[in-house]
C-alpha positions, 0 to 999 in steps of 0.5 A, spaced: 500 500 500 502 507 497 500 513 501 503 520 501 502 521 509 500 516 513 497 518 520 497 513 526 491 515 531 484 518 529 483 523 535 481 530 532 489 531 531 489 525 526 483 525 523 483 533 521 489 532 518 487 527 513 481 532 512 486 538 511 490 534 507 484 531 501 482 539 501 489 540 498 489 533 494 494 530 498 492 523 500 493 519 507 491 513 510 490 513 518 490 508 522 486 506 529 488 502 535 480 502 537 474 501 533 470 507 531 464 506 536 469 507 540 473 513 539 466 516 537 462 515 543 468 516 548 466 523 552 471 528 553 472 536 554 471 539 548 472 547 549 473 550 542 477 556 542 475 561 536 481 560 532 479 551 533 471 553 531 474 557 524 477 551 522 473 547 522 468 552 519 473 554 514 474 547 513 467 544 511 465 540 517 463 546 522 456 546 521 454 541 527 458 544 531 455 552 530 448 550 530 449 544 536 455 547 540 454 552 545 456 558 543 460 561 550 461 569 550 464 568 558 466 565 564 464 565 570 470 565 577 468 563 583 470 564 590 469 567 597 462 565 597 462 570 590 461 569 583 464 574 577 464 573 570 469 574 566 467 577 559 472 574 553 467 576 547 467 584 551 474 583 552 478 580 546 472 581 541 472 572 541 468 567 543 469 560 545 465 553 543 463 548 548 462 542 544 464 535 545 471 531 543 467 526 540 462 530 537 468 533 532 470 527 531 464 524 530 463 530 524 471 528 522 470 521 521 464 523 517 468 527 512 472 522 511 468 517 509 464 521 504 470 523 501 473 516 500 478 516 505 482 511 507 481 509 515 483 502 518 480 502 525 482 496 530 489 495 528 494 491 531 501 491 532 503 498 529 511 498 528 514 504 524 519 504 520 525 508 517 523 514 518 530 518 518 530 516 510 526 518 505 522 512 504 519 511 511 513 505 511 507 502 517 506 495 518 500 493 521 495 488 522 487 488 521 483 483 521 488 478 522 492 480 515 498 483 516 500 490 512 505 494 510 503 502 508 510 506 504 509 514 505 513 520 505 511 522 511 508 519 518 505 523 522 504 521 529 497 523 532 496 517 537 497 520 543 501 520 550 501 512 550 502 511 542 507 508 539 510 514 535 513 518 541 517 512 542 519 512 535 523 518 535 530 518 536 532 519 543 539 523 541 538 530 542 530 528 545 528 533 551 522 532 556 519 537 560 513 534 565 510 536 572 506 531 576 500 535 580 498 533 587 491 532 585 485 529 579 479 531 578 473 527 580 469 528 573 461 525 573 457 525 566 450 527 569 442 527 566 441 534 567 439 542 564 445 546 564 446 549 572 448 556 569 449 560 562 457 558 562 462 555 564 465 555 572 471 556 575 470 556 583 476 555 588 474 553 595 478 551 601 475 544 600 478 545 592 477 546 587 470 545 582 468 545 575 461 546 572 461 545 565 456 542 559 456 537 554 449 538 552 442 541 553 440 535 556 447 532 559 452 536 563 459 535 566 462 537 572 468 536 577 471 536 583 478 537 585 481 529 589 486 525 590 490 522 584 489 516 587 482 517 590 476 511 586 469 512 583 468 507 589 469 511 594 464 516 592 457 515 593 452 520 589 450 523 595 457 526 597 458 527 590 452 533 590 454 535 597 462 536 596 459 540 588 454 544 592 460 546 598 465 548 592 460 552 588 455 556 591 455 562 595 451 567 599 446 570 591 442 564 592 444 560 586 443 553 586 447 547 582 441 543 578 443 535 581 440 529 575 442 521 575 450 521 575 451 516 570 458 516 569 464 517 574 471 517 573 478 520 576 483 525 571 490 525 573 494 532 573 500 533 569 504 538 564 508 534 559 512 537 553 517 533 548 521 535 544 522 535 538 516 534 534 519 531 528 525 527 526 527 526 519 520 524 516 516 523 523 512 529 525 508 528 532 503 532 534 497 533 539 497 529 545 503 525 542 508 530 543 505 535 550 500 534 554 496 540 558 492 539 565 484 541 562 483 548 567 486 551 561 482 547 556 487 547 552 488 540 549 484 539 543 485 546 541 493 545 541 492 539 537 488 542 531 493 549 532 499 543 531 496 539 524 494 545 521 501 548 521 503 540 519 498 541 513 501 548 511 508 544 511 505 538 507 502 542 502 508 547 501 512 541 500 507 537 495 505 545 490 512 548 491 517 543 492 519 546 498 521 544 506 522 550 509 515 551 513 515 543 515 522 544 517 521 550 522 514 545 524 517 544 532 519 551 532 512 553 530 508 548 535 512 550 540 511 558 541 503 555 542 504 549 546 509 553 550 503 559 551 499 553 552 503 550 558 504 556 561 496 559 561 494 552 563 499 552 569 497 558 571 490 557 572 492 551 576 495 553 580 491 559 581 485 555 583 487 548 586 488 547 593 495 544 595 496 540 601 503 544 603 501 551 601 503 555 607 498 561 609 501 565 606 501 563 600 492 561 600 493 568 602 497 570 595 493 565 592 486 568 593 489 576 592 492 574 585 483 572 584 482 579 586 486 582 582 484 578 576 476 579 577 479 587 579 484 589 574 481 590 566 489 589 564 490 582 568 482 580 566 484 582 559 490 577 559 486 571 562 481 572 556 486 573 551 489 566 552 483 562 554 479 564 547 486 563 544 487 570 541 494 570 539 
C-alpha cells in the first residue's frame, strides 16, 4: 500500500489532518488502535477556542458544531462565597465553543468517509519504520492480515501512550513534565445546564468545575486525590462536596440529575521535544500534554496539524521544506503559551496540601486582582479564547 502521509491515531489531531490534507489533494491513510464506536462515543472536554471553531468552519465540517455547540461569550470565577464573570467576547472581541471531543470527531470521521478516505480502525501491532530516510513505511495488522503502508511522511497523532513518541530518536530528545498533587473527580450527569457558562470556583475544600456537554447532559468536577476511586464516592457526597465548592451567599443553586458516569483525571504538564525527526512529525497529545483548567488540549492539537498541513502542502505545490522544517519551532511558541496559561490557572485555583498561609493568602489576592484589574482580566481572556 502507497500513501503520501500516513497518520497513526484518529483523535481530532489525526483525523483533521487527513481532512486538511484531501482539501489540498494530498492523500493519507490513518490508522486506529480502537474501533470507531469507540473513539466516537468516548466523552471528553471539548472547549473550542475561536481560532479551533474557524477551522473547522473554514474547513467544511463546522456546521454541527455552530448550530449544536454552545456558543460561550464568558466565564464565570468563583470564590469567597462570590461569583464574577469574566467577559472574553467584551474583552478580546472572541468567543469560545463548548462542544464535545467526540462530537468533532464524530463530524471528522464523517468527512472522511464521504470523501473516500482511507481509515483502518482496530489495528494491531503498529511498528514504524525508517523514518530518518526518505522512504519511511507502517506495518500493521487488521483483521488478522498483516500490512505494510510506504509514505513520505508519518505523522504521529496517537497520543501520550502511542507508539510514535517512542519512535523518535532519543539523541538530542528533551522532556519537560510536572506531576500535580491532585485529579479531578469528573461525573457525566442527566441534567439542564446549572448556569449560562462555564465555572471556575476555588474553595478551601478545592477546587470545582461546572461545565456542559449538552442541553440535556452536563459535566462537572471536583478537585481529589490522584489516587482517590469512583468507589469511594457515593452520589450523595458527590452533590454535597459540588454544592460546598460552588455556591455562595446570591442564592444560586447547582441543578443535581442521575450521575451516570464517574471517573478520576490525573494532573500533569508534559512537553517533548522535538516534534519531528527526519520524516516523523508528532503532534497533539503525542508530543505535550496540558492539565484541562486551561482547556487547552484539543485546541493545541488542531493549532499543531494545521501548521503540519501548511508544511505538507508547501512541500507537495512548491517543492519546498522550509515551513515543515521550522514545524517544532512553530508548535512550540503555542504549546509553550499553552503550558504556561494552563499552569497558571492551576495553580491559581487548586488547593495544595503544603501551601503555607501565606501563600492561600497570595493565592486568593492574585483572584482579586484578576476579577479587579481590566489589564490582568484582559490577559486571562486573551489566552483562554486563544487570541494570539
Amino acid at each position: 500500500m502507497r500513501t503520501q502521509v500516513a497518520i497513526i491515531g484518529a483523535g481530532p489531531a489525526g483525523l483533521l489532518l487527513s481532512h486538511l490534507l484531501h482539501l489540498q489533494g494530498i492523500e493519507s491513510v490513518v490508522l486506529e488502535t480502537r474501533s470507531r464506536e469507540e473513539i466516537e462515543s468516548t466523552i471528553r472536554a471539548g472547549v473550542l477556542e475561536q481560532g479551533t471553531m474557524d477551522i473547522l468552519t473554514d474547513s467544511g465540517v463546522g456546521a454541527r458544531m455552530r448550530a449544536e455547540g454552545a456558543l460561550h461569550h464568558g466565564f464565570e470565577l468563583a470564590f469567597n462565597g462570590q461569583r464574577h464573570r469574566i467577559d472574553l467576547h467584551e474583552l478580546t472581541g472572541k468567543a469560545i465553543t463548548v462542544y464535545a471531543q467526540h462530537e468533532v470527531i464524530k463530524d471528522l470521521v464523517a468527512a472522511r468517509a464521504a470523501a473516500g478516505g482511507q481509515m483502518f480502525f482496530g489495528v494491531r501491532h503498529v511498528g514504524l519504520h525508517d523514518t530518518g530516510t526518505e522512504h519511511p513505511s507502517v506495518t500493521f495488522v487488521h483483521q488478522g492480515a498483516a500490512f505494510r503502508i510506504d509514505a513520505d511522511f508519518i505523522a504521529g497523532c496517537d497520543g501520550f501512550h502511542g507508539v510514535s513518541r517512542p519512535a523518535m530518536p532519543q539523541a538530542g530528545r528533551n522532556d519537560y513534565e510536572r506531576i500535580y498533587p491532585f485529579g479531578w473527580f469528573g461525573i457525566l450527569v442527566e441534567a439542564p445546564p446549572s448556569a449560562p457558562e462555564l465555572i471556575y470556583a476555588r474553595h478551601e475544600r478545592g477546587f470545582a468545575l461546572v461545565s456542559t456537554r449538552s442541553p440535556t447532559v452536563q459535566r462537572m468536577y471536583f478537585q481529589c486525590d490522584p489516587k482517590d476511586t469512583v468507589d469511594n464516592w457515593s452520589d450523595d457526597r458527590i452533590w454535597a462536596e459540588m454544592h460546598a465548592r460552588t455556591e455562595g451567599a446570591d442564592g444560586w443553586r447547582l441543578t443535581e440529575g442521575k450521575i451516570f458516569q464517574k471517573n478520576v483525571v490525573g494532573m500533569r504538564s508534559f512537553v517533548s521535544t522535538p516534534m519531528q525527526a527526519g520524516r516523523l512529525f508528532l503532534a497533539g497529545d503525542a508530543a505535550h500534554i496540558v492539565p484541562p483548567t486551561g482547556a487547552k488540549g484539543m485546541n493545541l492539537a488542531v493549532s499543531d496539524v494545521n501548521f503540519l498541513a501548511q508544511g505538507l502542502e508547501q512541500f507537495y505545490r512548491q517543492g519546498r521544506s522550509d515551513r515543515l522544517e521550522r514545524y517544532t519551532d512553530d508548535a512550540l511558541k503555542r504549546v509553550w503559551r499553552a503550558e504556561y496559561f494552563s499552569w497558571w490557572m492551576t495553580s491559581m485555583l487548586h488547593t495544595f496540601a503544603d501551601a503555607s498561609p501565606f501563600q492561600r493568602e497570595v493565592q486568593r489576592a492574585e483572584l482579586e486582582n484578576v476579577v479587579a484589574s481590566r489589564a490582568l482580566a484582559t490577559a486571562l481572556a486573551e489566552n483562554y479564547v486563544g487570541a494570539f
